[in-house]
N, C-alpha and C positions, 0 to 999 in steps of 0.2 A: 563356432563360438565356444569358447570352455564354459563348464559348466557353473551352474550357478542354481541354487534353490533358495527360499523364505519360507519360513513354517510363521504360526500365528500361535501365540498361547490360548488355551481355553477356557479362558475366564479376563475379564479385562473389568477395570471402577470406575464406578460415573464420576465425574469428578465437577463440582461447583466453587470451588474459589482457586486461582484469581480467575481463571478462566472455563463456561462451562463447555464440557462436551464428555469425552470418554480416552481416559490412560489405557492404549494397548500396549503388546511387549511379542515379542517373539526372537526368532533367530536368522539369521542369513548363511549360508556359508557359501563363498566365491573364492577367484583366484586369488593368491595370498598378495597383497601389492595395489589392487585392484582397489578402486574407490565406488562407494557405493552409493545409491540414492532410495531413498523408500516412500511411494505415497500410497494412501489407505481411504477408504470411504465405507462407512459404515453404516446399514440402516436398519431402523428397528420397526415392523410391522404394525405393531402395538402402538398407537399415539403420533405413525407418521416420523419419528427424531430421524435425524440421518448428519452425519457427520463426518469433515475431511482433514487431514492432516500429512503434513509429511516428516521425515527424518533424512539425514540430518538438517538443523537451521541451518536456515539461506547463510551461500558465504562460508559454512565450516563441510568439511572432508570426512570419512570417514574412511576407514583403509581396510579389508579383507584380510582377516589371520589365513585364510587358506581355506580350500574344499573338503578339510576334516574337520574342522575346530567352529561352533556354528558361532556366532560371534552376536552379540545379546543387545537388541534394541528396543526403543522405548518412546515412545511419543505420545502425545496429544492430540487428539482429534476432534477439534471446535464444532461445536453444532452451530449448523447455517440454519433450519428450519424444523418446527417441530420440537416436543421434548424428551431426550432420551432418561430414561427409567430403567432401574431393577429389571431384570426377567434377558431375554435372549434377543440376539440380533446377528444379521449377517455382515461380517464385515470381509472388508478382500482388500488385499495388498499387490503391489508391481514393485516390483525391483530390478531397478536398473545397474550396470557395473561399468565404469570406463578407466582405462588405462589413460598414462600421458600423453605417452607418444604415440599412441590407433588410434584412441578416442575410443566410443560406444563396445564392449566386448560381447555382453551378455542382457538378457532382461528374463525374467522370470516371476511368474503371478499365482497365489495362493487366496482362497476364496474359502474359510469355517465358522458357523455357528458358534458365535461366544457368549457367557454365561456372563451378563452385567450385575456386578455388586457394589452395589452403596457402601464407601465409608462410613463407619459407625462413628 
């Protein structure tokens, strides 16, 4: 399978309107052509919050510039239970990549402690 990696940024916002839970972002970079998919779950020890999200929305594509260029994502991750607050939580992502015509090429998972901050 070519290769494929996802990094997490280190810091992600809690975010309460329209929808609550917590904005992460990070990077991917896979084969250039390559379509990708991202789901994430996030939990915070403090208060029990734990939250799931994926990228891209159902229905849309999102295509890999290549294995040098890390290519910049961004999602939302709804809280199902519990509520997420200010302060630290682990979140972990999987990243899937498929071609047209093979189908599945690559999957790839990244697991860091992120720093939640409240919009002011």
């Amino acid at each position: 399978m070519p290769p494929i990696a996802v990094a997490i940024a280190k810091t992600a916002k809690v975010a309460t309107t329209p929808k609550k839970g917590v904005t992460a972002s990070g990077t991917i970079k896979c084969t250039k052509g390559h379509h990708y998919r991202i789901v994430g779950a996030l939990v915070q020890k403090v208060g029990g919050g734990y939250a799931t999200g994926s990228y891209p929305p159902q229905h849309t594509q999102k295509t890999c510039s290549g294995p040098t260029i890390g290519d910049p994502w961004t999602f939302l991750l709804e809280t199902k239970a519990g509520t997420v607050k200010a302060g630290t939580a682990q979140l972990c992502v999987l990243a899937t990549t498929q071609a047209k015509k093979t189908g599945a090429t690559g999957i790839a998972q990244s697991c860091n402690v992120v720093t939640l901050a409240v919009p002011k």
